[in-house]
C-alpha positions as CSV (number, residue, x, y, z in Angstrom):
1,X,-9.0,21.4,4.8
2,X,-8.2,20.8,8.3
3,X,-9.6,17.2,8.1
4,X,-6.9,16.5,5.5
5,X,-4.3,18.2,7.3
6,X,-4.7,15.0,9.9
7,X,-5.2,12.5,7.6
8,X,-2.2,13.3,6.0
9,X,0.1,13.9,9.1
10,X,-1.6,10.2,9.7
11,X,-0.3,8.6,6.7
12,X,3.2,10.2,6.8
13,X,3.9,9.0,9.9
14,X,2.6,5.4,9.6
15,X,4.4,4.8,6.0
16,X,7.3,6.5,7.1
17,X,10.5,4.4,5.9
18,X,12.2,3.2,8.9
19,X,9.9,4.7,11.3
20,X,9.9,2.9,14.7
21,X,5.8,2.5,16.3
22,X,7.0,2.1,19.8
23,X,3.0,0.9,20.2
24,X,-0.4,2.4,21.7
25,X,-1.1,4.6,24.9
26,X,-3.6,5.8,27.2
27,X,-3.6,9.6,27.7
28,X,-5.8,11.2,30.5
29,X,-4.7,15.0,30.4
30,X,-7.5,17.6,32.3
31,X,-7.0,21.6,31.3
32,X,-8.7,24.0,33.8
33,X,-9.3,27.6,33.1
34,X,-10.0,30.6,35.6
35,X,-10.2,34.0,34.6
36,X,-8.7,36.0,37.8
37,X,-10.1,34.6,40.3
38,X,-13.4,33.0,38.5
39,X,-13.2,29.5,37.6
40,X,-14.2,29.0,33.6
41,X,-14.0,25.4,33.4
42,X,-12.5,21.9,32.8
43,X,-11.8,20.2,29.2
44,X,-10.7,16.3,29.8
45,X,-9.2,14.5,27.2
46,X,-9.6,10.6,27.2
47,X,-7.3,9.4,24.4
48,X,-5.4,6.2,22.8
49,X,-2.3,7.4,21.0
50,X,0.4,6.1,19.3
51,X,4.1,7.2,19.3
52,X,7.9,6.3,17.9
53,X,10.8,7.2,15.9
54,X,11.4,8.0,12.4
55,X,15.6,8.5,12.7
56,X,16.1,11.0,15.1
57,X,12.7,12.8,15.2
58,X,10.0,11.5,17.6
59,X,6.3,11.7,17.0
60,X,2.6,11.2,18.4
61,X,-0.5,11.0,17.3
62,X,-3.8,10.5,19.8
63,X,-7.4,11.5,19.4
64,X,-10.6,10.2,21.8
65,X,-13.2,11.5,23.7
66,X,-13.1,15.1,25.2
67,X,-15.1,15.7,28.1
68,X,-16.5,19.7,28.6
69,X,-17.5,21.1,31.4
70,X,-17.7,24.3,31.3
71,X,-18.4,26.5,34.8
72,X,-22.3,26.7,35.1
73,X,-23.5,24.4,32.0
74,X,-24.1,20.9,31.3
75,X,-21.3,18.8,30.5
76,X,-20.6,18.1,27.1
77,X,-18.9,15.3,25.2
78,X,-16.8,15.9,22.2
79,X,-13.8,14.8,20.2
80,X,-10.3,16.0,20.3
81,X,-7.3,14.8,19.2
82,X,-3.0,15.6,18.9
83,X,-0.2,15.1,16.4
84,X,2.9,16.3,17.3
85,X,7.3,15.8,16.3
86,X,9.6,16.6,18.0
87,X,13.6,16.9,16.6
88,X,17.0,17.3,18.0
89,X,19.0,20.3,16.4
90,X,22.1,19.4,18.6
91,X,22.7,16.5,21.6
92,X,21.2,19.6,23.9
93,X,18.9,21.5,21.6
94,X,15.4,20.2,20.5
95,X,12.3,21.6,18.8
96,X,9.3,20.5,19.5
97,X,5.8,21.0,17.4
98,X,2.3,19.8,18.3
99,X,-1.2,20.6,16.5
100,X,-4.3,19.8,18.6
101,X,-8.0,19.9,17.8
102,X,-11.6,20.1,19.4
103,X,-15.1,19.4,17.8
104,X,-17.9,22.2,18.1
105,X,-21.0,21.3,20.2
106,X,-23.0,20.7,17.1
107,X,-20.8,20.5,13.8
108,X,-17.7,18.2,13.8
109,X,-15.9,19.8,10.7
110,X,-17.1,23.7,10.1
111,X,-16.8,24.7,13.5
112,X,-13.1,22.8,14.1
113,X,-11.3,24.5,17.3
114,X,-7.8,23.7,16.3
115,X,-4.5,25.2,18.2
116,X,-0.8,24.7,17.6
117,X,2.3,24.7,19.5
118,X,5.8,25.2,18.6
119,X,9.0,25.2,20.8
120,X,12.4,24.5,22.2
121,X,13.6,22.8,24.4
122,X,17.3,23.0,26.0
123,X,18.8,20.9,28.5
124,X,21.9,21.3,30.6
């Protein structure tokens, strides 16, 4: 299910009507963990990504290589990936939305790690 959820979220935004591809990017982005005062580890995300306009709303969509380390193991290599929108409710109001996802060690689909965020955003 999941799989489709991303190929769909794909295809909407590439044959969205008027949608703007403002072209490909390079995102590097490293998340470290520690629990108190114990470090956990480091996930590193190597991705190519793609982003514009459909209207008003913005959007991304970027997926690569995923680099594990976890504290005290071998480093693992994985895939991850991101599609997220982002829309203005007024000129200082915007919500925001991204879902993300990780491959298991071993299975790419049945084991999925997949997280969401949602949000606002308000600027003075």
């Amino acid at each position: 299910m999941t799989k489709s959820v991303f190929a769909a979220a794909a295809a909407a935004v590439a044959f969205a009507p008027a949608a703007a591809l403002a072209g490909p990017y390079v995102n590097v982005e490293t998340n470290a963990g520690w629990a108190g005062d114990d470090y956990v580890g480091a996930t590193t995300d190597l991705h190519v990504g793609f982003e514009g306009n459909v209207g008003e709303a913005s959007y991304y969509l970027q997926g690569g290589p995923a680099i594990v380390a976890a504290d005290g193991e071998e480093t693992d290599t994985r895939f991850s990936g991101k599609v997220g929108a982002g829309i203005p409710v007024t000129d200082a109001l915007g919500v925001y939305g991204e879902v993300s996802f990780l491959t298991a060690e071993d299975e790419f689909i049945d084991d999925l790690a997949v997280g969401g965020k949602l949000g606002l955003k308000y600027s003075f």
